[in-house]
N, C-alpha and C positions, 0 to 999 in steps of 0.2 A: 347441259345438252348431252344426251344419251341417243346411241343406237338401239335397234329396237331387242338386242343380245343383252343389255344394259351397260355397254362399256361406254367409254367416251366418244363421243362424234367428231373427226376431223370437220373444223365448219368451214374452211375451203372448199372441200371437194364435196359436202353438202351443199355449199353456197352454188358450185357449179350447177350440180344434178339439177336445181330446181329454178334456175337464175331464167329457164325460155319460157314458165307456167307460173309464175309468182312476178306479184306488186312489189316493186322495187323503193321501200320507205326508208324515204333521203333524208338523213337529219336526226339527232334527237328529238323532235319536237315531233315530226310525224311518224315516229317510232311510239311516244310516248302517248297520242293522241288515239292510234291504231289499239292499243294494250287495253287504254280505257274504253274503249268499245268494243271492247270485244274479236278483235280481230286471230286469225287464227297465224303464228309467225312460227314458223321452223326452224329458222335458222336468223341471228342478229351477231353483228359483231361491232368490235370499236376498237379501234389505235389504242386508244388511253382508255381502261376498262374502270379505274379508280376517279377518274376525269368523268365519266359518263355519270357514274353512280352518286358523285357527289352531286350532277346537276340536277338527278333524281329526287338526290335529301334536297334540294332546295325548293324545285319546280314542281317535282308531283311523287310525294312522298307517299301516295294513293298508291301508285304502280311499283316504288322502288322495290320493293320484295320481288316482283314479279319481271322483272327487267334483270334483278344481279342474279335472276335462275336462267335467264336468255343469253345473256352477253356472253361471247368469246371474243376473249382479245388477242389482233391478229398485229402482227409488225405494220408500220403505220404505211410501207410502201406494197405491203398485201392488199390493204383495206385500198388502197386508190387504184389498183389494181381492178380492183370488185366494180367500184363506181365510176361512172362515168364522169362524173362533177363531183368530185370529193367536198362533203361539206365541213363546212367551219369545224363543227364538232365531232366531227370525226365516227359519224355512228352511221349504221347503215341497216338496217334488214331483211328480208323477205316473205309478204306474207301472202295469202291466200285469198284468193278476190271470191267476193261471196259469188255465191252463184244467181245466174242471171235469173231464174225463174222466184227465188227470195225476195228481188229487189222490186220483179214486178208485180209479185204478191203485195208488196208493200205500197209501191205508188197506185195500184187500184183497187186497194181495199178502200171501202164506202161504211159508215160516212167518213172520210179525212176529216182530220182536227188540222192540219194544216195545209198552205199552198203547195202547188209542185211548182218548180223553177223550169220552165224552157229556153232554152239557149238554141234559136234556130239558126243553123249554118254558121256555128260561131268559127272564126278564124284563130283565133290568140290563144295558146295551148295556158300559157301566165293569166290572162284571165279569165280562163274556165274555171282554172285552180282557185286562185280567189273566189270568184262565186261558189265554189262547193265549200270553202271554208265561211263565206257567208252563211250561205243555206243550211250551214251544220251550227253554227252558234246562235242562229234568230229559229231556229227549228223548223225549219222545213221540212217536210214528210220527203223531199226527193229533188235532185235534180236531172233534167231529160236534155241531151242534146239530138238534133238531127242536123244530118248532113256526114260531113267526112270524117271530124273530126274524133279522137278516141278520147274518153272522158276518164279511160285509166292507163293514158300516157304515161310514162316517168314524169313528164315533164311538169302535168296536170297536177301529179299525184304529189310533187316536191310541193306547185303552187298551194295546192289545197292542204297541207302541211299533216295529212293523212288521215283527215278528216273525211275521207270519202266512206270509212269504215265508220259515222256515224250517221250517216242520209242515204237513201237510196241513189246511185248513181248508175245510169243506164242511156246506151244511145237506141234512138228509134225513130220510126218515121213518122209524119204528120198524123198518117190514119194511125198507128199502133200509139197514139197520144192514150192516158187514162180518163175517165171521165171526170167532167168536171164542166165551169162554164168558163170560156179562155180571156182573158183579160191581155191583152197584145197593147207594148209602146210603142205609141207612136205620135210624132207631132203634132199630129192634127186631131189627135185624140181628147177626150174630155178630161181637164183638170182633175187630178189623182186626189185632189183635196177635198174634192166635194163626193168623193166614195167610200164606200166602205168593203171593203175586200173579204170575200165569201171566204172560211176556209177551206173551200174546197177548189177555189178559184186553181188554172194552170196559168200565172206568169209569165208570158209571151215574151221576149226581148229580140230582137234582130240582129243580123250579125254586124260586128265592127265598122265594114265596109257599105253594106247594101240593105241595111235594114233588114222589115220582113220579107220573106218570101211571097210569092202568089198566095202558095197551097196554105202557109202559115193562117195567113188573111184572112182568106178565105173561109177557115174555121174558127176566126175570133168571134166571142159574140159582142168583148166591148175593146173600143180601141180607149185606152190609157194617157195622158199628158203628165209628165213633169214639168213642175215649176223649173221654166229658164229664161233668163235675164236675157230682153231683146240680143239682136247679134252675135249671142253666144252658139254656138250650132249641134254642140251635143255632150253630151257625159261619156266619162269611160264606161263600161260595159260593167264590172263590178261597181262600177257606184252608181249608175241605176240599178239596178239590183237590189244595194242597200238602202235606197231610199223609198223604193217599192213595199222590200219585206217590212224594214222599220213602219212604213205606213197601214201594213197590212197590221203590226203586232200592236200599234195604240190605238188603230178603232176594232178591238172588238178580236185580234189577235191571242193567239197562248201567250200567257207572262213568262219572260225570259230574266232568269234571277242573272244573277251576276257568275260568270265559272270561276275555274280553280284558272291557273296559267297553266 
């Protein structure tokens, strides 16, 4: 890590300057996730810098070159200093959220080869983050929330394990949806088994508490059913999701190989 004079960069007080306009990626895992796609990171540090790197040679010896040029190692009560939730592995760093006109170039460009994921009025910051890390390993072209929630939370961004740097992730309204034909769950909707999921379909889900909205409804063209065992009253919110996109990728879906960890 270099200043732009070429000398060395204190990564404290870089971490400061840029810690109000950068994605805050919690973990090795969403450090290591961010790198492979491409994410843009200024500054990363870690307690144990020999500690990180070995878990580099182990888990993704794709990026370790490119992480032992990132890492500064800071005294382990700096680093929890920096974070708010110190993780396990002790690794933390900062990177640069794409820009929003990118993301929407990307969720409505035509024809899509895959779904986009909507999340309307989702409440649970934990599982937005799962669904993006969903949407990023079964290939989703994007995931959309509307309502209040921020899709590039810390909190989101820990859940999604920094996978939001491989899907397009973006909040927006009902009308600013991309096009597509919307495929919305809901109880009373038709059995997901006897469909076939377009890919260009937007995956509707409702929030935690109160399902769809009006305006959501309003614009589905089909309402969706999950298989569920009488008296049972509903799935968590990431595991419809993943029983949706998995449904979408074996009739007629992109084949998803197996990743790297």
């Amino acid at each position: 890590m270099t200043d732009p004079a070429g000398g060395p960069t204190d990564p404290v007080r870089a971490w400061r300057s840029l810690a109000g306009t950068c994605v805050l990626l919690d973990g090795f895992h969403a450090l290591k996730h961010a790198v492979r796609f491409g994410a843009e990171v200024p500054v990363a540090v870690a307690a144990d810098r020999a500690a990180a790197l070995a878990l580099a040679d182990g888990l993704a010896p794709d990026v370790r070159d490119t992480l032992d040029a990132l890492l500064a190692e800071v005294p382990p009560e700096t680093y929890a200093a920096l974070v708010p939730r110190p993780h396990p592995t002790a690794v933390a760093a900062l990177a640069v959220r794409p820009p929003r006109a990118a993301n929407l170039d990307t969720l409505t460009h035509t024809p899509r080869t895959s779904p986009v994921v909507v999340l309307d009025h989702p409440r649970n910051l934990g599982n937005a983050g799962a669904v993006i890390r969903l949407a990023a390993g079964l290939g989703a072209t994007g995931v959309v929330t509307t309502g209040t929630l921020d899709p590039w939370h810390p909190t989101v961004v820990r859940g999604g394990a920094g996978l939001h740097f491989a899907t397009a992730v973006e909040r927006l309204d009902v009308a600013e949806l991309p096009p597509g034909p919307v495929f919305a769950l809901d109880p009373e909707g038709e059995d997901i088994r006897a469909l076939k999921l377009p890919d260009d379909a937007l995956l509707a889900f409702g929030s935690e508490r109160s399902g769809l909205s009006a305006d959501l409804r309003a614009r589905a063209d089909h309402l969706v059913a999950l298989p569920m065992r009488p008296q049972v009253s509903s799935y968590n919110l990431a595991t419809s999701v993943a029983m949706t996109l998995y449904h979408w990728s074996l009739t007629g879906g992109a084949t998803v190989s197996r990743a790297s960890s």
